[in-house]
LUMNUKE-328285 format. One record per residue (C-alpha): residue number from 1; residue in one letter; x, y, z. Coordinates in steps of 0.02 Angstrom, whole numbers. Example, Ala and Ser with C-alpha at 12.3 -4.5 7.8 and 13.67 -1.06 7.14 Angstrom:
BEGIN
 resi resn     px     py     pz
    1    A    615   -225    390
    2    S    684    -53    357
END
This chain:
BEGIN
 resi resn     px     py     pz
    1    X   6886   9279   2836
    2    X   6883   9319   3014
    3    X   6948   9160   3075
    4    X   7121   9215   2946
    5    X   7113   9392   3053
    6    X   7124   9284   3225
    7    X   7260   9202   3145
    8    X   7349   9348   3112
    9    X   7327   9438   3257
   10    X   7382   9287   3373
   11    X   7526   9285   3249
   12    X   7551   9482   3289
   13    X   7554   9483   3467
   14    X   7637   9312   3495
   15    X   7788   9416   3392
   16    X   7772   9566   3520
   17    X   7768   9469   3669
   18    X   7941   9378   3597
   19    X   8024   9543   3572
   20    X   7937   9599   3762
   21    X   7993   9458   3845
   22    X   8202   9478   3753
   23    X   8200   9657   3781
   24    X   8160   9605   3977
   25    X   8301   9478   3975
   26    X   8418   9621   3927
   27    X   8349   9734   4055
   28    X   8362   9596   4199
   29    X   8562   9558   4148
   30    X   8613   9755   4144
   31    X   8521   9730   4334
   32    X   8636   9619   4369
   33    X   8782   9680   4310
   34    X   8830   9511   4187
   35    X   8871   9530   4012
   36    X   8773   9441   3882
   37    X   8944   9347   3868
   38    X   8931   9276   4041
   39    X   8833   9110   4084
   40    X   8768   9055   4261
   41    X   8801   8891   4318
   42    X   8628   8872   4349
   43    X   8596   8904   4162
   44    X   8764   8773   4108
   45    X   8684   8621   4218
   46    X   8527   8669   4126
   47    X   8582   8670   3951
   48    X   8692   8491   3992
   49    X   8518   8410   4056
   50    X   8419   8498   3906
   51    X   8548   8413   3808
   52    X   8543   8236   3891
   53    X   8338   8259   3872
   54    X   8372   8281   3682
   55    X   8491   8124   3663
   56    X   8348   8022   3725
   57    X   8230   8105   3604
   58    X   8328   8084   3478
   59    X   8365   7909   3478
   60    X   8174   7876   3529
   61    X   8140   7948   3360
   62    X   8262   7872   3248
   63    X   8216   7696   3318
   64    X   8052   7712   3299
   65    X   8075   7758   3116
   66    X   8149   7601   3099
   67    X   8037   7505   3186
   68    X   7874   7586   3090
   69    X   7964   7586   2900
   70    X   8079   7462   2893
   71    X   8249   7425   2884
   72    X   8274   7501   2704
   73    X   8081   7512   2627
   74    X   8165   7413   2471
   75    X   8044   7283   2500
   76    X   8100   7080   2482
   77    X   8227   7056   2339
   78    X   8150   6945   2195
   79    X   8331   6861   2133
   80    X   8465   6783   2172
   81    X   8587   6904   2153
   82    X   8458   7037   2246
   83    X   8476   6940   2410
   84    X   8657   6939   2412
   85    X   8660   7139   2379
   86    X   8543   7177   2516
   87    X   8641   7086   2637
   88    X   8768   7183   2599
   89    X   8670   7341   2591
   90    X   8601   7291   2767
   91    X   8785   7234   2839
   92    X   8834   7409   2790
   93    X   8667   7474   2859
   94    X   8715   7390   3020
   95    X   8903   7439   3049
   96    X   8832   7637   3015
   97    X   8690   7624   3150
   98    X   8808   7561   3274
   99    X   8934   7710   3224
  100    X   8780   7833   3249
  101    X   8733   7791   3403
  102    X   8903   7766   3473
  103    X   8966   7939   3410
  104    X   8815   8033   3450
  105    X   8781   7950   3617
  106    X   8968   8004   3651
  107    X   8924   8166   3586
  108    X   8781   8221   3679
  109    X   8853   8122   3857
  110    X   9008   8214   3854
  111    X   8915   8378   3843
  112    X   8811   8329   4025
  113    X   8953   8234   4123
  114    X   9078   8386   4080
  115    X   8988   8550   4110
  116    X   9083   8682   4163
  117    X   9087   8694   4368
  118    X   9143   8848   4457
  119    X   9327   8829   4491
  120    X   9377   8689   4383
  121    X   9479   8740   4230
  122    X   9470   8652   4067
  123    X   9591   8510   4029
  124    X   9704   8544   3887
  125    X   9728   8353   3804
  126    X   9834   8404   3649
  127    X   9910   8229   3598
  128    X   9890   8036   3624
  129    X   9968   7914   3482
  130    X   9872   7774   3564
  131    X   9711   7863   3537
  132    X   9735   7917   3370
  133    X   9787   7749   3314
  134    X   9626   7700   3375
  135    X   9504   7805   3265
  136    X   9636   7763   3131
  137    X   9646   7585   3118
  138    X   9461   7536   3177
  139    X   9395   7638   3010
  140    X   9509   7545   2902
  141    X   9472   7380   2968
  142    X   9316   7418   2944
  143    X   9313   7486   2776
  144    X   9418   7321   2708
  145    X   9288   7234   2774
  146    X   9172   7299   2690
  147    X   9258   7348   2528
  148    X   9322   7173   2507
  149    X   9145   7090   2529
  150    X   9075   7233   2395
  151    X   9211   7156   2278
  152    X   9157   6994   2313
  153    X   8968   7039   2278
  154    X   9031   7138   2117
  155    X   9129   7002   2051
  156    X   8970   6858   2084
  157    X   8856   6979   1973
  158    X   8988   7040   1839
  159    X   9029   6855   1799
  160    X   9004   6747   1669
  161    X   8833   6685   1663
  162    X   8810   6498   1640
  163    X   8797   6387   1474
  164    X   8602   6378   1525
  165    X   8568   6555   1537
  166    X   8449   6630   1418
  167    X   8526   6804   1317
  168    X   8412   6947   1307
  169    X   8470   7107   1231
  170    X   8378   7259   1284
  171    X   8389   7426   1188
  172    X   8354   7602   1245
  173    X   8328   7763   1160
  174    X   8226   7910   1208
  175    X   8088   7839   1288
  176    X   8072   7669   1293
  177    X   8134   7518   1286
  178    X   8143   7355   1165
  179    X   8183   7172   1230
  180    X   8244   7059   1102
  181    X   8256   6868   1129
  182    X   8396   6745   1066
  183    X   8274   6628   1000
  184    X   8296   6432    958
  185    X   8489   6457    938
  186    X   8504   6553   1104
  187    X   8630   6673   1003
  188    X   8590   6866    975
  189    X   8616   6903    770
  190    X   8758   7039    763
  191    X   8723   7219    714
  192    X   8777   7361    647
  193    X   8704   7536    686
  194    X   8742   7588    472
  195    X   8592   7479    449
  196    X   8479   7560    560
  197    X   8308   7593    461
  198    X   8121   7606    498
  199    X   8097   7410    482
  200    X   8265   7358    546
  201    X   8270   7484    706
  202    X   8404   7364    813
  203    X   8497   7376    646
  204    X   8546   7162    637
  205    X   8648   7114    513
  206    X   8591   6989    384
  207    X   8618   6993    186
  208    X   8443   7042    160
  209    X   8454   7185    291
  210    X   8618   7246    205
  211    X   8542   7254     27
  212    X   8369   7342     67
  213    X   8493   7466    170
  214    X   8593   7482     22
  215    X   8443   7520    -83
  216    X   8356   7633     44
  217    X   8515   7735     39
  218    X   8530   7765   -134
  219    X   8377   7747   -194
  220    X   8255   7822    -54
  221    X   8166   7960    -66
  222    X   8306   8054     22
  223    X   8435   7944    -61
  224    X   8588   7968   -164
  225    X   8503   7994   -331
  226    X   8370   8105   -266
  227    X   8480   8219   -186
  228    X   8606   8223   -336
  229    X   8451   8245   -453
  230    X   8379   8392   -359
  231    X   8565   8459   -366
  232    X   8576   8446   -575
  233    X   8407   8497   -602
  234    X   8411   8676   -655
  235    X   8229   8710   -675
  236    X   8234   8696   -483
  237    X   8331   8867   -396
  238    X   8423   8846   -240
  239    X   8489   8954   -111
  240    X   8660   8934    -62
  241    X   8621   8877    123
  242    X   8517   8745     30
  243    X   8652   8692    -86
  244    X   8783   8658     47
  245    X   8653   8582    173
  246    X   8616   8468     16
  247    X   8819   8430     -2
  248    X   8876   8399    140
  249    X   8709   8280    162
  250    X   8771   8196    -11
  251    X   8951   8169     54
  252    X   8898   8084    212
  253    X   8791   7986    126
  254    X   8924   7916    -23
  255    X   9043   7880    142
  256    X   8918   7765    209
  257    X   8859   7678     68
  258    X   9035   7638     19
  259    X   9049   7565    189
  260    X   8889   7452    166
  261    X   8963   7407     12
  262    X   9131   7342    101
  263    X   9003   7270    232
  264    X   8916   7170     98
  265    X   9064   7119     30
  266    X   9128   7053    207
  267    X   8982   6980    259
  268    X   8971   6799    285
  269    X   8791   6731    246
  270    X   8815   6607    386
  271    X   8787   6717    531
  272    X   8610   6773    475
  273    X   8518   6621    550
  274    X   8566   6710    701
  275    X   8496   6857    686
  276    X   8335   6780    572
  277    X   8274   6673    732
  278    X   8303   6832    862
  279    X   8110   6865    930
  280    X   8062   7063    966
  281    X   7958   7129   1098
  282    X   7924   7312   1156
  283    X   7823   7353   1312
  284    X   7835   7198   1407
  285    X   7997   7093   1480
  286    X   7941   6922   1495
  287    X   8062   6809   1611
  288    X   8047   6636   1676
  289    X   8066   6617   1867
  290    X   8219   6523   1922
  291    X   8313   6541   1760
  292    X   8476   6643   1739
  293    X   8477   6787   1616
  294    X   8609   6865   1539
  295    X   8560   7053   1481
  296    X   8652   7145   1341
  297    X   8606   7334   1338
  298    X   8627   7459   1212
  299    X   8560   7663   1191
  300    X   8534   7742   1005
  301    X   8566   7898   1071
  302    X   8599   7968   1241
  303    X   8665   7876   1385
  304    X   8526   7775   1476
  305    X   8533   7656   1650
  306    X   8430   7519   1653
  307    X   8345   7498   1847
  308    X   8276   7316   1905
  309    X   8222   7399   2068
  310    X   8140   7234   2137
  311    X   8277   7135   2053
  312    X   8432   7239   2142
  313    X   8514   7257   1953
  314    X   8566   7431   1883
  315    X   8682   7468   1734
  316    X   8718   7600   1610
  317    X   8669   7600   1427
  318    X   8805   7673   1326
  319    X   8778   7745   1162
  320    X   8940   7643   1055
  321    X   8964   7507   1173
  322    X   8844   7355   1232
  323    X   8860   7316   1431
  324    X   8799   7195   1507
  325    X   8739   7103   1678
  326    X   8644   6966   1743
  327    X   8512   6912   1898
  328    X   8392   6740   1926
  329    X   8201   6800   1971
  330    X   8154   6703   2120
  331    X   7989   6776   2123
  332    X   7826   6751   2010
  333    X   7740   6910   1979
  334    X   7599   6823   2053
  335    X   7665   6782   2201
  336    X   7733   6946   2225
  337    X   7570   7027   2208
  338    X   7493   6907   2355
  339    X   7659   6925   2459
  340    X   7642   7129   2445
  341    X   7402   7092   2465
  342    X   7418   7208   2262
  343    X   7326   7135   2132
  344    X   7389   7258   2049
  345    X   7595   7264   2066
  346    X   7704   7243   1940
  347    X   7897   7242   1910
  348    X   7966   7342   1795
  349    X   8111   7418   1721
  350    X   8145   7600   1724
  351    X   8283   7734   1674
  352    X   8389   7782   1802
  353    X   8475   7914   1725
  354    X   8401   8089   1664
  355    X   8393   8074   1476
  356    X   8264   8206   1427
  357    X   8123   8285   1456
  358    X   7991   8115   1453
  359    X   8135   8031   1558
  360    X   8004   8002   1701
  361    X   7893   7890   1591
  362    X   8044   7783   1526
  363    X   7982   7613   1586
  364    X   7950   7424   1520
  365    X   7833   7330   1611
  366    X   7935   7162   1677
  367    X   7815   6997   1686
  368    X   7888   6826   1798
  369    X   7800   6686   1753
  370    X   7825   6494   1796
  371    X   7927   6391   1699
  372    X   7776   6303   1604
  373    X   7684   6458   1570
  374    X   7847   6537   1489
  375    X   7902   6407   1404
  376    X   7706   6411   1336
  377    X   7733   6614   1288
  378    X   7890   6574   1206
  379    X   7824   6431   1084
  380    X   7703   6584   1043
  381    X   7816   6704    990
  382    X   7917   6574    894
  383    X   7796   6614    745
  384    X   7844   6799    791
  385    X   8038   6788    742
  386    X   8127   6942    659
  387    X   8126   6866    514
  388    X   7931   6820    518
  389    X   7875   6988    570
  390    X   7997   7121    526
  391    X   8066   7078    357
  392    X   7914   7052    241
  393    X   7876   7241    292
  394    X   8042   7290    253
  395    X   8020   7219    106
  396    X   7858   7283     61
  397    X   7901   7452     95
  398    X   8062   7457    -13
  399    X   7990   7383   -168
  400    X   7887   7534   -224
  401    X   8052   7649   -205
  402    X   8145   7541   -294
  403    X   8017   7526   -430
  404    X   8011   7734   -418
  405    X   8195   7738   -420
  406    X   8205   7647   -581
  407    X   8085   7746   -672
  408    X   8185   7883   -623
  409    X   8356   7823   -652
  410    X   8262   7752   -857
  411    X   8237   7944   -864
  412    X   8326   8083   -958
  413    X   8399   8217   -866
  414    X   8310   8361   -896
END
């Protein structure tokens, strides 16, 4: 307690001497007759070597920043693509150091070399086409450079990725992410959001994933007939918000499953091995090291953007639309953790873009492994296929509806 009094009380009197000490500056100018508007020389030559002093300061500071964190603090780039970006990034880094210093050295010199001196009037210098050509031109040369290069770097990542390359899709909603593999085929199955359901959550397309969402829809326990039973059943009393909440969910409903009927009908049984083979994994990204990716990405609901910080690979997820990109690892999580001394480290994959209030924990952990040990992982989760894993609980979990359905649909109306 006392020590906060000393505090305060220094704080106290160091504010009265500071109004003292102004209100005596006043005093000494109406002494000598100058305005407040009216600065000495010996105060000007002051001021232009206080300013000089500062410009050294100054520049001390920001190179030492450099020197003690880095060019960037991004770290070493663990792709292919990720070293080409951050040569850009440090090109660019480069050309707007050099403009720093050389506008701010100009800046600060001009201020000491022309001081005002008693009996020298300022230069007026309204014009000079020479001059502004200069600051006009040099920018824009400049700026091509650097634009065109950025195009260059653009069009290397947004390519086509090679016949080699292994397809991944990865799918975001709110707040997390789910990888799925091409499997044996290296092909993604197609989807189709209509067939979206508990068991089938990347909605793929296969006959057997059309009928169970066929059933589901008219027979769930929210389905068609329920709702249109509940509606004719007059031992049950309704209000009228209810009625046309039930309606209007009724109407949507009949719309979509006369589009899964036209999708059934379309549907070409020869495009499920695609989908059948496709291999699902949430909270880990396993990638090989020194094998090109390509990366589909898709959001359920809001718009997402998928971060590879270590990677140097960013791109939105678009509810409606699949985007895409693609990078090489370079870098074994392993050896990352011995180049960075962090048992620990990991990559991973985050959302860049606000998306809701448990945005900040929006993250997939991302494992590189060697070839040998991938290729090892990936015989593993060959017995873990969509088909294997996904569909038999599908299945499971639609036959007692259906069998509920029927006894319901055998029944009188009441």
């Amino acid at each position: 307690m006392e020590n906060k009094l000393i505090i305060l009380l220094v704080i106290i009197l160091g504010a009265v001497a500071i109004a003292q000490l102004v209100r005596v500056y006043e005093l000494s100018s109406k002494l000598r007759k100058n305005g407040e508007h009216e600065i000495s020389t010996r105060d000007n030559n002051l001021n232009a070597k206080m300013m000089l002093g500062f410009m050294i300061l100054f520049f001390a500071s920001v190179i030492y920043l450099f020197l003690h964190y880095g060019w960037t603090g991004r770290g070493e780039a663990a792709s292919i693509g990720g070293v080409e970006t951050d040569w850009l990034l440090k090109l660019n880094l480069i050309i707007i150091t050099t403009v720093f210093f050389f506008t701010n050295f100009l800046l600060f010199y001009f201020t000491f070399k022309y001081v005002k001196k008693p009996g020298v009037p300022a230069f007026y210098y309204p014009h000079n086409n020479k001059l502004e050509m200069l600051w006009t031109v040099v920018p824009a040369v400049v700026l091509a450079v650097i634009i065109i290069l950025g195009l260059k770097s653009w069009n290397n990542l947004t390519s086509m990725s090679g016949k080699d390359a292994v397809h991944v899709e990865l799918f975001s909603k709110q707040f997390d992410w789910t990888a799925r593999y091409a499997g044996k085929d290296n092909v993604l199955g197609k989807y189709d959001y209509k067939l979206t359901t508990d068991n089938n959550e990347l909605a793929l397309i296969t006959t057997n994933t059309i009928d169970s969402s066929l059933r589901i829809m008219m027979e769930g326990p929210s389905g068609i007939r329920n709702i249109q039973k509940l509606l004719n059943n007059r031992d049950t009393v309704l209000s009228d918000s209810t009625i046309s909440v039930l309606k209007v969910d009724l109407s949507r409903k009949e719309r979509l499953y006369r589009l899964l009927t036209q999708m059934k009908q379309n549907h070409n049984p020869k495009i499920d091995a695609s989908a059948w083979d496709d291999i699902i994994v949430k909270d880990t990204l396993f990638l090989a090291k020194d094998q090109e990716y390509e990366f589909i990405f898709r959001s359920k609901d809001v718009i997402h953007s998928a971060l590879f910080v270590h990677f140097r690979a960013q791109i939105n997820a678009v509810p409606g639309m699949a985007t895409r990109t693609k990078f090489t690892p370079t870098i074994t999580t392993e050896e990352m953790r011995q180049k960075k001394n962090d048992p620990k480290f990991n990559y991973v994959l985050m959302c860049n873009k606000i998306c809701g209030g448990a945005h900040y924990k929006m993250k997939m952990i991302v494992v590189v492994k060697e070839k040998a040990d991938y290729k090892e992982w990936m015989n593993a989760m060959m017995k873990q296929t969509f088909k294997d894993k996904y569909f038999p609980v599908a299945e499971a979990a639609v036959a007692p509806v259906a069998a509920a359905v029927d006894t319901l649909a055998s029944a009188k109306p009441m």
